[in-house]
N, C-alpha and C positions, 0 to 999 in steps of 0.2 A: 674097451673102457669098462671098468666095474662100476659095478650101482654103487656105492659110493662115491664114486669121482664123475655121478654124472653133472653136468654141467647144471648150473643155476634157470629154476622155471622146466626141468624136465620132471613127467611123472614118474618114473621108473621107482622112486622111492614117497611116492606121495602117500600118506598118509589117505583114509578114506574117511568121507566125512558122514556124520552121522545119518544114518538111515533115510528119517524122516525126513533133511533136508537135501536130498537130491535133487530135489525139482523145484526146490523154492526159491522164487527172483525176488534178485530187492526188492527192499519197499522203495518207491521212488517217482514222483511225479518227473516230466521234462524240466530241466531248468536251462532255459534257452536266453540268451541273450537278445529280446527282442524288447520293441518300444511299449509294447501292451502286455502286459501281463495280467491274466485274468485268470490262471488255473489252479492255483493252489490256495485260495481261498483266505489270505491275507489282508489284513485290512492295506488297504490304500496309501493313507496315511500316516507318517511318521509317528511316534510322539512328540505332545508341544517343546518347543523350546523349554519352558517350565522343566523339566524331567529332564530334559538333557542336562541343565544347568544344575540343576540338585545332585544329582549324578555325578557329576564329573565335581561337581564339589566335594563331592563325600569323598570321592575317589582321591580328589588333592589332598585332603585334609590327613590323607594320610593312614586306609585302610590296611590292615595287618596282613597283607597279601604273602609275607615270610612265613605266617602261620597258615596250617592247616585251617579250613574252615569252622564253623559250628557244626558237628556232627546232624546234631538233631533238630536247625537251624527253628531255634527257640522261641528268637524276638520274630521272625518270619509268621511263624504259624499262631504266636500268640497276638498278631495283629488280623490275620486270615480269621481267626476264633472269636476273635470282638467284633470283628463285622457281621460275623452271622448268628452272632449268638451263640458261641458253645464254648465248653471247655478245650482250652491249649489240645487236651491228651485225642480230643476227637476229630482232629486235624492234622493231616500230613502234606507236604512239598519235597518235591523232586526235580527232576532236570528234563522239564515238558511232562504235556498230563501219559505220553508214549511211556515213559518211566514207571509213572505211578500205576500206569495198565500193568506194564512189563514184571514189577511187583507183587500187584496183587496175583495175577495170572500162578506166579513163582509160588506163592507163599498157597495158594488154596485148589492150584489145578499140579499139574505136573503128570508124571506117570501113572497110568489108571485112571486117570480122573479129564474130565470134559468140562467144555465150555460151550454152551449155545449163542450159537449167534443166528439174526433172523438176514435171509436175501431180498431186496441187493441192500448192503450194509457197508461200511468202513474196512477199505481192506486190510488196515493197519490191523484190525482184529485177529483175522485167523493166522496172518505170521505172526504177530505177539506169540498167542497158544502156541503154533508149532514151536518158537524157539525156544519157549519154555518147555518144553516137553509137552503140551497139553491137550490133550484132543476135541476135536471141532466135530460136533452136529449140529445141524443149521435147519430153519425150519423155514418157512417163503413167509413172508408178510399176504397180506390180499390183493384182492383183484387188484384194488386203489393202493398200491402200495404202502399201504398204513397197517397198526399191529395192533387188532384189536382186542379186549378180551377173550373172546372164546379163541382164538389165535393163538394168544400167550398160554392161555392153561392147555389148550390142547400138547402146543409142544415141550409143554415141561414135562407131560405125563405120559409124552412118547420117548420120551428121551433120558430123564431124569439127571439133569446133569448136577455137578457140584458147584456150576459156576454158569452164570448168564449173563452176558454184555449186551446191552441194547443204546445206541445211541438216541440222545432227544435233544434238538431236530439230529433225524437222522441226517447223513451222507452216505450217499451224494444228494437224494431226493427234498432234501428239509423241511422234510413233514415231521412234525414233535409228535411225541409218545404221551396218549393220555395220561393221565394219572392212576384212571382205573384201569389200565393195560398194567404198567408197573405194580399195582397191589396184584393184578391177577398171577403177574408174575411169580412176588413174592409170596403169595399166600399158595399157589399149587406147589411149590417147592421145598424143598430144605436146603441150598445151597443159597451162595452167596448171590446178591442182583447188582450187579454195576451198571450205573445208570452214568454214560457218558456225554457229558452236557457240556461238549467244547464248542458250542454256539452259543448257548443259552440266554445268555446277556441282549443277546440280539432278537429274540422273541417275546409274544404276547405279555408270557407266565416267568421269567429269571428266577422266580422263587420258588418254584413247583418242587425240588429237586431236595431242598432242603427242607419244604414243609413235610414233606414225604417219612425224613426220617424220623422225628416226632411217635411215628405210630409201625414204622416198619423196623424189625430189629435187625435184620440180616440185607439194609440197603448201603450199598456205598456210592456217594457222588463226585462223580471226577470231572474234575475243570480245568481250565487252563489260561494261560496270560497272553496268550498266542494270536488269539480273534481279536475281541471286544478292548482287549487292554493293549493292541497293538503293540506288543514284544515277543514277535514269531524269532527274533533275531536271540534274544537271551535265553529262550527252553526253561522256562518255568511254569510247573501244572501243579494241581495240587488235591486233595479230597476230603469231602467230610465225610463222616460216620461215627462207628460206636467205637469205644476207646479201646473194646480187645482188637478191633480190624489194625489199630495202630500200634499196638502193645504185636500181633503179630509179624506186622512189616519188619520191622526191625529187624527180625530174625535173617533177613535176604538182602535188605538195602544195604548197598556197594559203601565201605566207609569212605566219609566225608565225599560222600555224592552229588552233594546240591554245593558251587564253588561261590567264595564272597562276595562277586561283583554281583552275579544274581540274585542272592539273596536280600542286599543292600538295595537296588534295581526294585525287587518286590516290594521291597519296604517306603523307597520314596513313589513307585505307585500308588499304594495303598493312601501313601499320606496325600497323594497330589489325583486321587481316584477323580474328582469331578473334573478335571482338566483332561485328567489321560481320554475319560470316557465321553469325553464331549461330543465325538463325533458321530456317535451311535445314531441319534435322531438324523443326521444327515444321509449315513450309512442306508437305516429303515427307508429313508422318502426315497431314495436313489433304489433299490431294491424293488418297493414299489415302482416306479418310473419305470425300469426294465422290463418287469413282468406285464405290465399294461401293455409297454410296445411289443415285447413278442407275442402276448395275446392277439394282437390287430392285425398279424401277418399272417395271414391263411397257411401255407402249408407246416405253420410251427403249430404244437402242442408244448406246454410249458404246469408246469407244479408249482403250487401254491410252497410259498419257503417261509423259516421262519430262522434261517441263518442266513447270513452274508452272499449267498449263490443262489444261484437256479438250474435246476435240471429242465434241460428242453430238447423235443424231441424233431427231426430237417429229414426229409428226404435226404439219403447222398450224404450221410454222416462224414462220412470218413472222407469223401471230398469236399464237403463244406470245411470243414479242419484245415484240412490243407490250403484250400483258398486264402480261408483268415490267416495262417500262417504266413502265407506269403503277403497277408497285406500289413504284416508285423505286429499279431494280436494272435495271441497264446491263453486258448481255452482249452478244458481236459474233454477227453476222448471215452465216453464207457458204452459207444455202440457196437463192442463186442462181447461187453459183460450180459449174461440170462439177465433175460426181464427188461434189459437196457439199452435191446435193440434201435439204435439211429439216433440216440440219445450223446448228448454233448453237455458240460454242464461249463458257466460261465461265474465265476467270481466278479462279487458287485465292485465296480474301481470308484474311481474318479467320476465327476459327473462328464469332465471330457475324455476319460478311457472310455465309458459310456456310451457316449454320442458316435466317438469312432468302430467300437464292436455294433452298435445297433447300424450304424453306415454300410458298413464292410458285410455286415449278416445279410442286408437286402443286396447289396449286388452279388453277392455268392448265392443268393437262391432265386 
């Protein structure tokens, strides 16, 4: 048989794929068909009826679904720009804030050029870089896994990248990023700072992020609709910053990349925002509630959060998992990542997913 006529799914003729990803595994949390779900950091809750019904109105009424979208999804970002105060041009939306990383990464890293990220961090970060081309130096947070000033300046001036991701509250640990860690950042650098705030709704400061840019010129903040606005389901993220960061996206964003329903979707959130977000204060007390109770159980160690989860540290990691698994409750696994030794981290549910993970976590230890 010739290499041509090899049969379908043979390598004989396979193509080699690039380099750098040989080794690189999906991005991908489990998605298991179980009664508890607690690992990918979703809210709990639906949105209200309210948003379904507006939705599916706009939708009857008869959205130009024959047409191509809004390319530059216009009335989206000019209602994103009136809520925070900016101009339209200093505002972008994509399809999940993963996009809008996947973008900027595109447009200011690539070949030659690096991105710092600090450990342990969001792993979505460093395959972003690699699939943009982009290369990763990574520098440790502290003891307390926090990123303090002399922290940040130190690895910008070991490193010198063109590009720095730092999330606040981090993930997986949900410790937020001062605000004078992020200046130290930007002021020891000449590269771009991405400050990735797909929690932030759910902490102390929601505004920390955007008062920043005010006085830093080279900050971008990337959000998402995913947590706080519970539409993990629609892939809508979006950033503020200065108008060339947006003037240069353009150059790389996939045409008509953001499709109508979501667009429309962002826009009856925006309009029906106190409804969508109502259940935040529920979310925070429940949040709190968890962390007290794994406080009170002697062989856990648990982190202060100031997103929707908790990292917590069990003897027998990876068979306390398993256990919960089998008692039909699906929490993620990062006691094999550095630094994250026996560490398990739990997405805040329902107050009754709640009661049955905190049930199921005492008789597995």
């Amino acid at each position: 048989m010739t290499a041509a006529s090899e049969p379908a799914g043979s390598t004989a003729t396979r193509p080699a794929v690039r380099d750098d990803l040989r080794d690189v595994e999906p991005y991908g949390a489990p998605q298991l068909d179980v009664p508890v779900l607690l690992n990918t950091n979703e809210t709990p809750w639906s949105p209200p009826p309210a948003f379904h019904a507006a939705l599916a109105a706009k939708i009857a009424e008869g959205l130009p679904l024959h047409r191509y979208p809004d390319r530059d999804a216009v009335a989206l970002r000019t209602a994103l720009a009136d809520r925070e105060g900016l101009a339209v041009d200093r505002v972008w939306a994509a399809n999940g804030s993963n996009e809008v990383l996947s973008q900027l990464f595109a447009t200011y890293g690539g070949a030659g050029r690096s991105v710092l990220l600090f450990q342990p961090g969001y792993s979505a970060h460093p395959l972003l870089a690699t699939v943009t081309g982009t290369g990763v130096v990574t520098a440790d947070l502290d003891d307390d896994l926090r990123l303090t000033p002399d922290v940040a300046a130190a690895a910008v001036a070991a490193n010198r990248p063109e590009l720095i991701c730092v999330a606040s509250p981090n993930n997986p640990t949900g410790i937020p990023v001062a605000p004078d860690a992020v200046r130290a950042l930007h002021d020891a650098s000449e590269g771009l700072v991405v400050l990735d705030e797909a929690y932030v709704e759910l902490s102390d400061d929601p505004g920390q992020g955007r008062a920043l840019l005010d006085s830093l010129d080279r900050l971008v903040v990337v959000r998402t609709f995913s947590k706080a606005w519970r539409m993990a389901g629609l892939r809508l993220g979006y950033l503020l910053a200065h108008d060339w960061v947006v003037a240069d996206l353009l150059k790389v964003r996939l045409p008509y990349h953001l499709d109508t329903i979501t667009q429309t979707a962002g826009l009856v959130a925006l309009d029906l925002a106190d409804e969508v977000t109502a259940h935040i204060a529920v979310l925070v007390d429940e949040r709190q509630r968890l962390h007290e109770a794994l406080s009170s159980l002697a062989p856990v160690t648990v982190w202060e959060s100031a997103g929707n989860f908790l990292l917590f540290r069990v003897p027998d990691a990876r068979g306390v998992f398993a256990r919960l698994l089998e008692a039909g409750i699906l929490v993620r696994d990062f006691s094999t990542k550095p630094r994250l030794e026996g560490c398990l981290r739990v997405s805040v549910g329902t107050p009754e997913e709640n009661d049955r993970f905190l049930t199921a976590l005492q008789e597995c230890l």
